[in-house]
PDB file of N, CA, C, O and CB in Angstrom:
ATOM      1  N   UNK A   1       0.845  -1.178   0.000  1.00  0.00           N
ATOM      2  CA  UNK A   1       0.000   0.000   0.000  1.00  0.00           C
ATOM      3  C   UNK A   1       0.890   1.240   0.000  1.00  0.00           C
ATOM      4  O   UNK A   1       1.985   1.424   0.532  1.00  0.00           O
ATOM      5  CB  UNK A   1      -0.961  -0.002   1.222  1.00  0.00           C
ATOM      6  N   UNK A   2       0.013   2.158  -0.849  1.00  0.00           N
ATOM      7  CA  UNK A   2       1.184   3.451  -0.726  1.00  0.00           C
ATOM      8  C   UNK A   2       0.463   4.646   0.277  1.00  0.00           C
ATOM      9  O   UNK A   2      -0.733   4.923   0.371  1.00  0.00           O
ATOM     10  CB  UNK A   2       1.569   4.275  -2.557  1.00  0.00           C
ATOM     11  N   UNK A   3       1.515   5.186   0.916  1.00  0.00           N
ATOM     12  CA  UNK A   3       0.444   6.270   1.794  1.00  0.00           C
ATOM     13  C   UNK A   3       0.601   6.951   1.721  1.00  0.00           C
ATOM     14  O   UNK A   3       1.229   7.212   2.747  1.00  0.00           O
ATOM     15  CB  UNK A   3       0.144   6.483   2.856  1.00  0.00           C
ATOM     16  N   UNK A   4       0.493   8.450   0.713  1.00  0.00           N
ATOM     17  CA  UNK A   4       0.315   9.917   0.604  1.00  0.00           C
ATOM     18  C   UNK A   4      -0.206  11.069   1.538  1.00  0.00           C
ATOM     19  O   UNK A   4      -1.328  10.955   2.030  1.00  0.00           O
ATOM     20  CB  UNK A   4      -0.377   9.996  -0.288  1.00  0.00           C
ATOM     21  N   UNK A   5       0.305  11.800   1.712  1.00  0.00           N
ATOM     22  CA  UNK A   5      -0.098  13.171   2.664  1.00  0.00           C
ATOM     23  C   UNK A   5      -0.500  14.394   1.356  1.00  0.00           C
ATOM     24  O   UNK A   5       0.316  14.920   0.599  1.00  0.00           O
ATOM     25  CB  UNK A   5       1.615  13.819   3.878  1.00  0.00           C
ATOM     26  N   UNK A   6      -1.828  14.598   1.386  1.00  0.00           N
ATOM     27  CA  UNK A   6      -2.230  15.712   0.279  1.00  0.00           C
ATOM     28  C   UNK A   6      -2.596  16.515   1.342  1.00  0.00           C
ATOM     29  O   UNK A   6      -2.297  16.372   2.528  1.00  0.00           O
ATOM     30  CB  UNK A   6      -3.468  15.425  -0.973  1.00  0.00           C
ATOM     31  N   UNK A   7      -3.365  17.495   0.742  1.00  0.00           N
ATOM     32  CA  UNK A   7      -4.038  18.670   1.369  1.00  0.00           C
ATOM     33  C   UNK A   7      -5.024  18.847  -0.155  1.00  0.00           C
ATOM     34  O   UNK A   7      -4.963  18.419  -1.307  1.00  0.00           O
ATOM     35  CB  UNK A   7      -2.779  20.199   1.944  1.00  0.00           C
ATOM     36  N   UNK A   8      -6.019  19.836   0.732  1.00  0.00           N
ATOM     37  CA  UNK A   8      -7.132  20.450  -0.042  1.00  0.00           C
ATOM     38  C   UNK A   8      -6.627  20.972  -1.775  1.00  0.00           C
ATOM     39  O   UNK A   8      -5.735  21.753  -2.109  1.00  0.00           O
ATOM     40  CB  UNK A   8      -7.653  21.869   0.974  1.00  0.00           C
ATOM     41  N   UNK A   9      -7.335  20.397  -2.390  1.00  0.00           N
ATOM     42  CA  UNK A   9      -7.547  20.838  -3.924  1.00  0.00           C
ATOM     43  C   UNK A   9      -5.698  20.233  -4.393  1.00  0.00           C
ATOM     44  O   UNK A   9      -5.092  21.004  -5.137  1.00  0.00           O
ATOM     45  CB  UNK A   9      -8.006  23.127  -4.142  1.00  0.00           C
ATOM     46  N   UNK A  10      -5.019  19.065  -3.988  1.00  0.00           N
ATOM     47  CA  UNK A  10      -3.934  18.209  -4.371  1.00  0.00           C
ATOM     48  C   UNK A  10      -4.583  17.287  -4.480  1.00  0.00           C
ATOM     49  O   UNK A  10      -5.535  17.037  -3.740  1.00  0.00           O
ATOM     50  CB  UNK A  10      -2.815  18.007  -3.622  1.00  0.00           C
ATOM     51  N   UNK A  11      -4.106  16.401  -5.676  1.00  0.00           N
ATOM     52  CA  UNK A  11      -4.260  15.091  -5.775  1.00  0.00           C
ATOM     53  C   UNK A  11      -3.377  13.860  -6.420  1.00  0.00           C
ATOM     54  O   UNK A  11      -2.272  14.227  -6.820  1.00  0.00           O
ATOM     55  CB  UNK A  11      -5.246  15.122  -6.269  1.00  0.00           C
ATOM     56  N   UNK A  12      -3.744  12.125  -6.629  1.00  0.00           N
ATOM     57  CA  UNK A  12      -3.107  11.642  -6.963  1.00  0.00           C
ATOM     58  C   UNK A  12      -3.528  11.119  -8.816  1.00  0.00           C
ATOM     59  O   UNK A  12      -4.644  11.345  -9.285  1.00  0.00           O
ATOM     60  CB  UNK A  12      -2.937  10.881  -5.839  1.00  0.00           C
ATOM     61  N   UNK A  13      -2.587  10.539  -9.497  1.00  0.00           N
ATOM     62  CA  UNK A  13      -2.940  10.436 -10.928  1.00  0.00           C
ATOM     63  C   UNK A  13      -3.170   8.528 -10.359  1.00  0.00           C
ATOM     64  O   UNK A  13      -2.455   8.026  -9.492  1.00  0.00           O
ATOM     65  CB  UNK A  13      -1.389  11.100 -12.426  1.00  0.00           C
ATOM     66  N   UNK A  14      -3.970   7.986 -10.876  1.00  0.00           N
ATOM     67  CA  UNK A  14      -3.694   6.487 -11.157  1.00  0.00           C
ATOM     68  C   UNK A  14      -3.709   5.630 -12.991  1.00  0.00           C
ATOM     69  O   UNK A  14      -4.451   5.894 -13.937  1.00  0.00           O
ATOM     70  CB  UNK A  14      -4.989   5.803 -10.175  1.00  0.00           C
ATOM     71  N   UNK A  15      -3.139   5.104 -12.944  1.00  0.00           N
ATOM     72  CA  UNK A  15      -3.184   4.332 -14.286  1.00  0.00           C
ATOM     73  C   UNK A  15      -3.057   5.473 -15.334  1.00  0.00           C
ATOM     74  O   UNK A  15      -3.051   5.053 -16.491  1.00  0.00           O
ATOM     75  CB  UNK A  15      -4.643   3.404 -14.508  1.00  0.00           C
ATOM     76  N   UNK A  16      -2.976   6.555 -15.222  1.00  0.00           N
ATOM     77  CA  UNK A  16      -2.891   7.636 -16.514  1.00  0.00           C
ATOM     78  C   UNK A  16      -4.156   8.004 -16.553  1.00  0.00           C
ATOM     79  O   UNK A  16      -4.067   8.648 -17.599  1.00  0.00           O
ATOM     80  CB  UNK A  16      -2.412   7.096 -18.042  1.00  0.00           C
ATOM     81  N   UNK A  17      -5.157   8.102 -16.279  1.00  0.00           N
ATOM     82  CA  UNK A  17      -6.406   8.351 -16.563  1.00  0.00           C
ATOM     83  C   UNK A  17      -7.384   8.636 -15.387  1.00  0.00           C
ATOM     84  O   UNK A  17      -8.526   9.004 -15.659  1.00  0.00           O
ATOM     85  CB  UNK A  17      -6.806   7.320 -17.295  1.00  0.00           C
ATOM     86  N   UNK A  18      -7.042   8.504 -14.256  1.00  0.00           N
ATOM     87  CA  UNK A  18      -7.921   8.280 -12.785  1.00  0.00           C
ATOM     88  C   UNK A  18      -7.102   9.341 -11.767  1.00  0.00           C
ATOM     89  O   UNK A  18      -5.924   9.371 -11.411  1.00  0.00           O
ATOM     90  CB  UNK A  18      -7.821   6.356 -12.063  1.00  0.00           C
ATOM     91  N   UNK A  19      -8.290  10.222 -11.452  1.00  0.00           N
ATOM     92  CA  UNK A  19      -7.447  11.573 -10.672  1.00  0.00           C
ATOM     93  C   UNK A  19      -8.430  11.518  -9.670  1.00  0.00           C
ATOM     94  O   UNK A  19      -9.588  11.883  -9.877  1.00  0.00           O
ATOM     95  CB  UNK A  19      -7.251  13.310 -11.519  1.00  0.00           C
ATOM     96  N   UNK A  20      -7.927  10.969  -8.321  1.00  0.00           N
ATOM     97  CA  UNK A  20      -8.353  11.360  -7.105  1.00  0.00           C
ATOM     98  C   UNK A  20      -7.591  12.441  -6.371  1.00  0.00           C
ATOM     99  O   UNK A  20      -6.416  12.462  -6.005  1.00  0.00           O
ATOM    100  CB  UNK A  20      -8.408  10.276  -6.370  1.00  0.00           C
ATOM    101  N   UNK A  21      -8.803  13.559  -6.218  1.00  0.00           N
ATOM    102  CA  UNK A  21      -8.640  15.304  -5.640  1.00  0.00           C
ATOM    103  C   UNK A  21      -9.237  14.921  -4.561  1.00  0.00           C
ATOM    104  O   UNK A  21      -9.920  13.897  -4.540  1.00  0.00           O
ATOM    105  CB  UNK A  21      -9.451  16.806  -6.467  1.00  0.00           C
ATOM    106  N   UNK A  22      -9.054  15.718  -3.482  1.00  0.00           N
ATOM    107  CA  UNK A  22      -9.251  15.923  -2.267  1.00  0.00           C
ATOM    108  C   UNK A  22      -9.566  17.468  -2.239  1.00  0.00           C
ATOM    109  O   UNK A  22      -9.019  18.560  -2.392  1.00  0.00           O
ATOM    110  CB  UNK A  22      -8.102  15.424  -1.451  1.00  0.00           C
ATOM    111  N   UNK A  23     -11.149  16.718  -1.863  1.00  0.00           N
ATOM    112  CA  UNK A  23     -12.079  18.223  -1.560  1.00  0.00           C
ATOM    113  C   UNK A  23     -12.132  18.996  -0.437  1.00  0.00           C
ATOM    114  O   UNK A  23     -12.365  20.196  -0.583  1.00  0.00           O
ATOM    115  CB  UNK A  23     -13.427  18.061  -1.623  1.00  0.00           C
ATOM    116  N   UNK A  24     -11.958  18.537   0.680  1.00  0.00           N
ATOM    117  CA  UNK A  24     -12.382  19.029   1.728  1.00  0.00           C
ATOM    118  C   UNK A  24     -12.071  17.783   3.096  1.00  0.00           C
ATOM    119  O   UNK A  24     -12.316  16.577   3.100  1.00  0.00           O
ATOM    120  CB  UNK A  24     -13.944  19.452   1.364  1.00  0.00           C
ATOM    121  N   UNK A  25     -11.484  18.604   4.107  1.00  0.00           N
ATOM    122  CA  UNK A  25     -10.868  18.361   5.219  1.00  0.00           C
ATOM    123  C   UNK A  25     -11.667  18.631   6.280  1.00  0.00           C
ATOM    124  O   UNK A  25     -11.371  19.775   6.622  1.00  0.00           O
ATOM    125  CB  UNK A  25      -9.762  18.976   5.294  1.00  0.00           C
ATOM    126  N   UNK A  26     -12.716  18.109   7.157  1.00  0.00           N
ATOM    127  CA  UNK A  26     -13.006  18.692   8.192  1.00  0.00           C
ATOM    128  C   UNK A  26     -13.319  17.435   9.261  1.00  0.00           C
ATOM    129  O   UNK A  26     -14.045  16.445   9.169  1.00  0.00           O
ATOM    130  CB  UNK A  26     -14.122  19.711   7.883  1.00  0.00           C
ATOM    131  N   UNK A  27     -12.222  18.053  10.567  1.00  0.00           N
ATOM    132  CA  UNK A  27     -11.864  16.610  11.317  1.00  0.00           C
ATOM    133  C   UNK A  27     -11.218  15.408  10.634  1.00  0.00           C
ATOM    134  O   UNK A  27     -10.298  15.438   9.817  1.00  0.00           O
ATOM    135  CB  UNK A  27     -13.109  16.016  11.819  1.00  0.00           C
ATOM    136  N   UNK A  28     -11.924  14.247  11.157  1.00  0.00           N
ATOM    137  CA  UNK A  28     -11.769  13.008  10.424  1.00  0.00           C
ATOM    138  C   UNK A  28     -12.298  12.492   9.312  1.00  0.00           C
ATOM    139  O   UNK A  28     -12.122  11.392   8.788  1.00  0.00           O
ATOM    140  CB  UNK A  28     -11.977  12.258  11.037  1.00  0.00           C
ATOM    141  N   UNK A  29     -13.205  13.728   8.894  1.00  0.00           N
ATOM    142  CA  UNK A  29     -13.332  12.984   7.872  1.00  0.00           C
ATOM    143  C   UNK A  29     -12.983  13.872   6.296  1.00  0.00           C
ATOM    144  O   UNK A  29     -13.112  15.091   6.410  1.00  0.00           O
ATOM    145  CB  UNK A  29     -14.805  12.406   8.057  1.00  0.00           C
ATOM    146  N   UNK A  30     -12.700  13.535   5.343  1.00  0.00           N
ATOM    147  CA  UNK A  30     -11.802  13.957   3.906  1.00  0.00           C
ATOM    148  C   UNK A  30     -12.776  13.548   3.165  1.00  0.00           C
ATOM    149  O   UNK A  30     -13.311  12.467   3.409  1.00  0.00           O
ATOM    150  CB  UNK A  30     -10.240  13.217   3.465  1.00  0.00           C
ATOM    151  N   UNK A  31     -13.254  14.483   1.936  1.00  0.00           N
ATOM    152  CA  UNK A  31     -14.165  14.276   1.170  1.00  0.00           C
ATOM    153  C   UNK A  31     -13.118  14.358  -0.409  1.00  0.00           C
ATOM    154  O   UNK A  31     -12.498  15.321  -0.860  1.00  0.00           O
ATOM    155  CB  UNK A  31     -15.476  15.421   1.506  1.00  0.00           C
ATOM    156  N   UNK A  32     -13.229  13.184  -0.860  1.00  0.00           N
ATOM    157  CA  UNK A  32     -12.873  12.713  -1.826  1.00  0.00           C
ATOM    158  C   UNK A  32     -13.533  13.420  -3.289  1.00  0.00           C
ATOM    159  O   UNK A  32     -14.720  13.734  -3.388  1.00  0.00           O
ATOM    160  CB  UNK A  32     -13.114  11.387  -1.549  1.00  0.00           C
ATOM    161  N   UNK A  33     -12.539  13.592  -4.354  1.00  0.00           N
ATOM    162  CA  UNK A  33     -13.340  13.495  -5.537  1.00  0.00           C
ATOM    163  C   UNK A  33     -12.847  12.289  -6.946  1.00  0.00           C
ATOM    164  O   UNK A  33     -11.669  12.401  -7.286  1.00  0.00           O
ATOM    165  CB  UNK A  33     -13.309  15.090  -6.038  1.00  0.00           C
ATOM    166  N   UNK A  34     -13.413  11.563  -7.461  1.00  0.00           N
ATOM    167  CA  UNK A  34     -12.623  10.808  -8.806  1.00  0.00           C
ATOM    168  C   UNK A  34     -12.879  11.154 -10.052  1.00  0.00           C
ATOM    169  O   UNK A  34     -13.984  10.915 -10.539  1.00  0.00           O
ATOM    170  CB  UNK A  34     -12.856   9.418  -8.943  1.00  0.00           C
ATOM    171  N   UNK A  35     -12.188  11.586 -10.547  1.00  0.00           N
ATOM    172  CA  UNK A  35     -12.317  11.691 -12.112  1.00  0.00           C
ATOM    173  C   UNK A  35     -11.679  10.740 -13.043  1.00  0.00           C
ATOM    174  O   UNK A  35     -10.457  10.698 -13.187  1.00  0.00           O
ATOM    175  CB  UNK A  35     -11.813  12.917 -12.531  1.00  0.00           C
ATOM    176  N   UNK A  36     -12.417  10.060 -13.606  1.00  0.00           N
ATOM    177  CA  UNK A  36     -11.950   8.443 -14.150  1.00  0.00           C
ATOM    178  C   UNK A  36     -13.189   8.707 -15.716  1.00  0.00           C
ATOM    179  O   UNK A  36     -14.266   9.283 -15.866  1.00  0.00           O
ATOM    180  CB  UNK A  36     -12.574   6.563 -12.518  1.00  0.00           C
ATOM    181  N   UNK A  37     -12.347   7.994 -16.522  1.00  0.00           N
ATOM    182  CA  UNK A  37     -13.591   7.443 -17.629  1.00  0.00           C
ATOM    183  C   UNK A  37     -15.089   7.014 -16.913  1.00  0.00           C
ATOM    184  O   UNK A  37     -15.285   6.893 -15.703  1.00  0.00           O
ATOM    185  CB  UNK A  37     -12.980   5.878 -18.474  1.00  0.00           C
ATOM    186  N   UNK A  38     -16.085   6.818 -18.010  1.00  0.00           N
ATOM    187  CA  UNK A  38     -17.066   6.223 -17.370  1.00  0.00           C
ATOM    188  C   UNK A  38     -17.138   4.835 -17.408  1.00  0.00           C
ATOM    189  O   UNK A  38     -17.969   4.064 -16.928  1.00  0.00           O
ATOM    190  CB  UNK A  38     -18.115   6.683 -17.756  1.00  0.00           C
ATOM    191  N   UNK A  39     -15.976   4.616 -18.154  1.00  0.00           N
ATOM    192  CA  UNK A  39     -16.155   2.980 -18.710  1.00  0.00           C
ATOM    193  C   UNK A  39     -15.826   2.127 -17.690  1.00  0.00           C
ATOM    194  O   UNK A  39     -16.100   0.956 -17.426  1.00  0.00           O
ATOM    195  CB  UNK A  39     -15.186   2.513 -19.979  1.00  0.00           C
ATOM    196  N   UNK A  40     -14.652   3.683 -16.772  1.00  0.00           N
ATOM    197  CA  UNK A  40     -14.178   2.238 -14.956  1.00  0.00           C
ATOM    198  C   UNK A  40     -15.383   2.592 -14.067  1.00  0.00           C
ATOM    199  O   UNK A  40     -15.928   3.681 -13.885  1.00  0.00           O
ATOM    200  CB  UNK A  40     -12.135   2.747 -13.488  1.00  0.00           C
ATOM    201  N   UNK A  41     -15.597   1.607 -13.662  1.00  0.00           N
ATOM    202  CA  UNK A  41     -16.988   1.709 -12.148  1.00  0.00           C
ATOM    203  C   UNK A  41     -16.047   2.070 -11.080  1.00  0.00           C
ATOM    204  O   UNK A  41     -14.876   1.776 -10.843  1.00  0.00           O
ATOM    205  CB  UNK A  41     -18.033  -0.124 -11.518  1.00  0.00           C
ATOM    206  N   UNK A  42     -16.848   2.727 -10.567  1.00  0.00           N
ATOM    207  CA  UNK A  42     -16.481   3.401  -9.259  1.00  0.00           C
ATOM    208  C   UNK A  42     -17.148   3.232  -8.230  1.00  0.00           C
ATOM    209  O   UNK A  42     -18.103   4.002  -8.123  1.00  0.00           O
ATOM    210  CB  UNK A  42     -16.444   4.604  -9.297  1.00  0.00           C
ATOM    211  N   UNK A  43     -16.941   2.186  -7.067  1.00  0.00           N
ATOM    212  CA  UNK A  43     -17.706   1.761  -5.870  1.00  0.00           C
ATOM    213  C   UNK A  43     -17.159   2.245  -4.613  1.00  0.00           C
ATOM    214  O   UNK A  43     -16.007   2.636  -4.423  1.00  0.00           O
ATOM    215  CB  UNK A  43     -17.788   0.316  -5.788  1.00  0.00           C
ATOM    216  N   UNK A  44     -17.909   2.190  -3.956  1.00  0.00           N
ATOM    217  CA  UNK A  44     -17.649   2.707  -2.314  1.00  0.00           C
ATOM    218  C   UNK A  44     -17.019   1.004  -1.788  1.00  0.00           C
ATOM    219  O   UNK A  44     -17.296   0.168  -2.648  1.00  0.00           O
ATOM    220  CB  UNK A  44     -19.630   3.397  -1.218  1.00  0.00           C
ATOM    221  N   UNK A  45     -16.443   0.560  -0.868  1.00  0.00           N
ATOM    222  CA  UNK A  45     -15.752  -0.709  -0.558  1.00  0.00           C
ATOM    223  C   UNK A  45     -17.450  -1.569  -0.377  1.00  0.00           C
ATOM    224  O   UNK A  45     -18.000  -2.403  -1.097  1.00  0.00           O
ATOM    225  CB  UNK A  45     -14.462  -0.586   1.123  1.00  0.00           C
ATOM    226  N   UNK A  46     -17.812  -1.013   0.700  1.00  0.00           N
ATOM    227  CA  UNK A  46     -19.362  -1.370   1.402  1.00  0.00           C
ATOM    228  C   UNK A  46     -19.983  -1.772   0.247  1.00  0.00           C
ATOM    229  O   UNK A  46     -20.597  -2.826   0.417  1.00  0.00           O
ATOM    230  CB  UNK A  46     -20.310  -0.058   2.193  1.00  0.00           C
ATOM    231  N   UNK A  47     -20.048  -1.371  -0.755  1.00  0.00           N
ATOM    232  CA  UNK A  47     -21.293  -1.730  -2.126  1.00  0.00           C
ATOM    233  C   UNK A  47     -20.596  -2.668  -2.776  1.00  0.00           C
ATOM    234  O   UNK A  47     -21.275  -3.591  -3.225  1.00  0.00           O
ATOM    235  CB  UNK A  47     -21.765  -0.399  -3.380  1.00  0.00           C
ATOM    236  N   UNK A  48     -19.302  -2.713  -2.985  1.00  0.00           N
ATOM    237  CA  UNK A  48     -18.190  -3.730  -3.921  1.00  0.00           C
ATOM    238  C   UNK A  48     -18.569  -4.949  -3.686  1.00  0.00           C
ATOM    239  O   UNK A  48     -18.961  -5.839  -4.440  1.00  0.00           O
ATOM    240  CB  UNK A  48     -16.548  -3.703  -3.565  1.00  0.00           C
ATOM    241  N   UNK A  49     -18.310  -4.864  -1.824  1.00  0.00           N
ATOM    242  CA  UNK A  49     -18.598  -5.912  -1.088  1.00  0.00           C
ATOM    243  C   UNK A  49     -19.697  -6.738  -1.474  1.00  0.00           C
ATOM    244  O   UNK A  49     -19.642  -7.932  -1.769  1.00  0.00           O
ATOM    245  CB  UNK A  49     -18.756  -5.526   0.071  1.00  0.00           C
ATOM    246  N   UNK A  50     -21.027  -5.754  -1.435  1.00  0.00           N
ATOM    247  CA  UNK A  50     -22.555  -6.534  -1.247  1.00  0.00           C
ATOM    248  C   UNK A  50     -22.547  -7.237  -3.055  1.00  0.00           C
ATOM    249  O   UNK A  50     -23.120  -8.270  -3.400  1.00  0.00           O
ATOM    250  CB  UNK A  50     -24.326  -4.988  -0.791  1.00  0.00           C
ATOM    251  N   UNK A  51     -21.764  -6.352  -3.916  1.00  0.00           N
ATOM    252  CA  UNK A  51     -22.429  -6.694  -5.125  1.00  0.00           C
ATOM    253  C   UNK A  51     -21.459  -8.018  -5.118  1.00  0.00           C
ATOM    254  O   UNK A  51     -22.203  -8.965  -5.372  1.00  0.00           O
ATOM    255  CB  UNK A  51     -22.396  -5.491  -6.522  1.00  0.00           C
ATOM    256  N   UNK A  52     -20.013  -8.526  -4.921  1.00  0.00           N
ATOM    257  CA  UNK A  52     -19.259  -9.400  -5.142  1.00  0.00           C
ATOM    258  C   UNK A  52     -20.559 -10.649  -4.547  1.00  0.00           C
ATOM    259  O   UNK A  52     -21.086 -11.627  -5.077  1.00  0.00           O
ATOM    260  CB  UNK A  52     -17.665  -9.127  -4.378  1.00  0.00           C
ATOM    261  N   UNK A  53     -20.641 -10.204  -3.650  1.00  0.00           N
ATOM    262  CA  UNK A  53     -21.867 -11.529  -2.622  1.00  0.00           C
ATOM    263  C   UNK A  53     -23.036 -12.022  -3.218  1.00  0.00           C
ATOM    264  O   UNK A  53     -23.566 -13.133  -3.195  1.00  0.00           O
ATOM    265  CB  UNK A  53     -22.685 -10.891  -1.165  1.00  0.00           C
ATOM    266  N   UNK A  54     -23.436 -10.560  -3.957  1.00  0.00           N
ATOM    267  CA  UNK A  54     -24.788 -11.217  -4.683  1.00  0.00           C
ATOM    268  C   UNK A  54     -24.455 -12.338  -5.920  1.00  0.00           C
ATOM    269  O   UNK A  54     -24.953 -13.403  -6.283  1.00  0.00           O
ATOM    270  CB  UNK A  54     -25.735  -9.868  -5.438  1.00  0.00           C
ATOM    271  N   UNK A  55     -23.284 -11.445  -6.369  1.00  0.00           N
ATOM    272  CA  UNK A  55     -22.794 -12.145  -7.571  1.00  0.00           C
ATOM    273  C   UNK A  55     -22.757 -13.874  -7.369  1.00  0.00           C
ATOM    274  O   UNK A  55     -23.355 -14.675  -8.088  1.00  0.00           O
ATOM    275  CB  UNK A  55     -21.241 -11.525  -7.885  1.00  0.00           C
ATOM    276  N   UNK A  56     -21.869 -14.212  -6.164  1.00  0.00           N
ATOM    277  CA  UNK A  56     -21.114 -14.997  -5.731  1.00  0.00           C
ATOM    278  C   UNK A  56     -22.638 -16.294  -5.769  1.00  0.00           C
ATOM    279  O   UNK A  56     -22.729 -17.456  -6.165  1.00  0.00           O
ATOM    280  CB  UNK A  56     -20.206 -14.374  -4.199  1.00  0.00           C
ATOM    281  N   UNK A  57     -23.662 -15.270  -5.106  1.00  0.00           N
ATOM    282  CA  UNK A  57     -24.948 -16.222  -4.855  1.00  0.00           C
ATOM    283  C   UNK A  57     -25.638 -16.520  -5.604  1.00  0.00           C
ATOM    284  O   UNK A  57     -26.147 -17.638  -5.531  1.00  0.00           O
ATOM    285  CB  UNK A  57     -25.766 -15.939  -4.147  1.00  0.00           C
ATOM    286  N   UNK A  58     -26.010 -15.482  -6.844  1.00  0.00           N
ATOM    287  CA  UNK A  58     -25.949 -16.033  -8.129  1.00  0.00           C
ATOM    288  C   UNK A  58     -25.563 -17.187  -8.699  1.00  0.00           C
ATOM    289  O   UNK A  58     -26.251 -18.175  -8.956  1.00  0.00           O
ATOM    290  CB  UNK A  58     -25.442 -15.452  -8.634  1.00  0.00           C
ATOM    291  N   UNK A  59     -24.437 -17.002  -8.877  1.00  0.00           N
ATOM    292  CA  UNK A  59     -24.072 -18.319  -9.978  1.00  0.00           C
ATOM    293  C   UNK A  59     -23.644 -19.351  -8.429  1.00  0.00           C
ATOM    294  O   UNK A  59     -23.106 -20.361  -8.883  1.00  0.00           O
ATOM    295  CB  UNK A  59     -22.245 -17.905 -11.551  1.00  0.00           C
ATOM    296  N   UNK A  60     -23.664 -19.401  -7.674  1.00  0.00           N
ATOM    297  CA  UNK A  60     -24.552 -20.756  -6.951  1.00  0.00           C
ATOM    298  C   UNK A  60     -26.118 -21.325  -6.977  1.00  0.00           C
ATOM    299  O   UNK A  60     -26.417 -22.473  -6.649  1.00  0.00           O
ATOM    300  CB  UNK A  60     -24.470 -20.543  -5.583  1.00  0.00           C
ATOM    301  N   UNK A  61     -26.982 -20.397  -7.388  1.00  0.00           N
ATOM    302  CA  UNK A  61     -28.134 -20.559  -7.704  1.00  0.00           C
ATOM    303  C   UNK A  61     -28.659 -21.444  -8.739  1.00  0.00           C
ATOM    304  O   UNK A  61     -28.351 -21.492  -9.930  1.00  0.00           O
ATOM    305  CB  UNK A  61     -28.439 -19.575  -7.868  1.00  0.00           C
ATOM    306  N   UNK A  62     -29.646 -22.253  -7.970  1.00  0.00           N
ATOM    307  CA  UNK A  62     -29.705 -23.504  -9.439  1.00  0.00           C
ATOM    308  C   UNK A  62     -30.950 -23.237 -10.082  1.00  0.00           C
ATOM    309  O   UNK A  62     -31.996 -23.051  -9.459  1.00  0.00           O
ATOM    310  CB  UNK A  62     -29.764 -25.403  -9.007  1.00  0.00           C
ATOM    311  N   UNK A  63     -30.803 -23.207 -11.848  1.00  0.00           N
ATOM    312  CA  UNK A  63     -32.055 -22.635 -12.674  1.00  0.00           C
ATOM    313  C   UNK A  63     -32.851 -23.507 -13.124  1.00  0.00           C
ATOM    314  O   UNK A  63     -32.460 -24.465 -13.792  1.00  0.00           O
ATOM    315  CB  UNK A  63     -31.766 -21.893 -13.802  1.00  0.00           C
ATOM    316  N   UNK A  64     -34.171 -23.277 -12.797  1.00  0.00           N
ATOM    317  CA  UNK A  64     -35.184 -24.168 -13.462  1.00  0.00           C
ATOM    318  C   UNK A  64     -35.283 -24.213 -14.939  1.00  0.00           C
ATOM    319  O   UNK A  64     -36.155 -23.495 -15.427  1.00  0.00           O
ATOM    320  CB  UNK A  64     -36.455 -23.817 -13.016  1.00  0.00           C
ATOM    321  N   UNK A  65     -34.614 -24.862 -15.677  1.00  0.00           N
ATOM    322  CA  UNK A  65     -34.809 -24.239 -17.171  1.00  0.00           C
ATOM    323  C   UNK A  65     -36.415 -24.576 -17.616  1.00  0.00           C
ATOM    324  O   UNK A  65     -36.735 -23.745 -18.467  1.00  0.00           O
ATOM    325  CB  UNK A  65     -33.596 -25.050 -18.400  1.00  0.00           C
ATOM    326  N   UNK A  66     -37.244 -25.270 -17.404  1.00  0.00           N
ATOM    327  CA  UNK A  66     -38.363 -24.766 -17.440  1.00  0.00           C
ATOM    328  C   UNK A  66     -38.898 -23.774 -17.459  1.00  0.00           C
ATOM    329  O   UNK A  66     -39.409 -23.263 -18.456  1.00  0.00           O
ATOM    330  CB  UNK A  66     -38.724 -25.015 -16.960  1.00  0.00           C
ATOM    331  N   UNK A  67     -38.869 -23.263 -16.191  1.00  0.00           N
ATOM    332  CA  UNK A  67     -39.567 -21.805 -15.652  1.00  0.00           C
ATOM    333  C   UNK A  67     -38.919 -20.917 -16.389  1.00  0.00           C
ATOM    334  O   UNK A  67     -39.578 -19.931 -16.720  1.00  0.00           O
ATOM    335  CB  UNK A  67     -39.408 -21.361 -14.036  1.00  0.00           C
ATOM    336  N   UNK A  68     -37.425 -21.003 -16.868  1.00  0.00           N
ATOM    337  CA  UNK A  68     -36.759 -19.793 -17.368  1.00  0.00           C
ATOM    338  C   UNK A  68     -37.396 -19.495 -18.650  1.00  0.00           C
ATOM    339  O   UNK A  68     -37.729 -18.377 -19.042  1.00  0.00           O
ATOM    340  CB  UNK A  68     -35.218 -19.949 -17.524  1.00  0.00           C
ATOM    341  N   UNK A  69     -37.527 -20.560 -19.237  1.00  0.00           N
ATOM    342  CA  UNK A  69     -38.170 -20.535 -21.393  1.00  0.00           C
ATOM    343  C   UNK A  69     -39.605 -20.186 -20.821  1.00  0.00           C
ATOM    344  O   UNK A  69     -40.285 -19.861 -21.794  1.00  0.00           O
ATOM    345  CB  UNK A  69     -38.207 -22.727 -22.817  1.00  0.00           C
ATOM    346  N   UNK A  70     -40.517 -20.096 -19.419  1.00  0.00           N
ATOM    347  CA  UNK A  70     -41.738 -19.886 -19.432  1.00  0.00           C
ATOM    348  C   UNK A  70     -41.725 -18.599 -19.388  1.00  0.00           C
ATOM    349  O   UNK A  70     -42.828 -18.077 -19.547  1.00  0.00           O
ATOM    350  CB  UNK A  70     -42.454 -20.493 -18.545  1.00  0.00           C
ATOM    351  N   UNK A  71     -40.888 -17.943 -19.232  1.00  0.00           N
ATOM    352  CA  UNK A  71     -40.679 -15.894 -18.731  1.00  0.00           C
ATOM    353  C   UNK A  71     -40.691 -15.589 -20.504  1.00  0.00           C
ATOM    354  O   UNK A  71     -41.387 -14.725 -21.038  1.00  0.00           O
ATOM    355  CB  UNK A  71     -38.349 -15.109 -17.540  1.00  0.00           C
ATOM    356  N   UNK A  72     -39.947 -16.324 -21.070  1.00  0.00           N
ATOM    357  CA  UNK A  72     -39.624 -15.999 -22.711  1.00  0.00           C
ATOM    358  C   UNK A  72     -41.038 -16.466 -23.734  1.00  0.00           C
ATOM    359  O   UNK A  72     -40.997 -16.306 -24.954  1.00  0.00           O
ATOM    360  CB  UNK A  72     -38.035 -17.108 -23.271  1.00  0.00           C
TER     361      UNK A  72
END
């Protein structure tokens, strides 16, 4: 992991294309900004998380192929 010290309106470049600015400082907590293509998704960790899980439960899920050609 790399650990940077910015301040307000500094930021870092990633991959050539992905610019995380730092908006605002107050206390503990730092308000982030990303400027990235739209083509990369951009998740909060908390949502990454839930969607990897759903995913995960998904394709453990077993399909009735019946019922599925009955929706079509």
């Amino acid at each position: 992991m790399l650990a940077l010290s910015r301040k307000i309106g500094e930021s870092i470049i990633i991959d050539n294309e992905t610019e995380v600015v730092i908006l605002d400082i107050k206390g503990d907590q730092v308000k982030i900004g990303v400027n990235a293509p739209k083509t990369i998704p951009i998740y909060r960790k908390e949502i990454y998380e839930q969607i990897q899980a759903s995913n995960k439960e998904a394709a453990n899920t077993k399909v009735n192929v019946k019922e599925l050609n009955q929706l079509f």
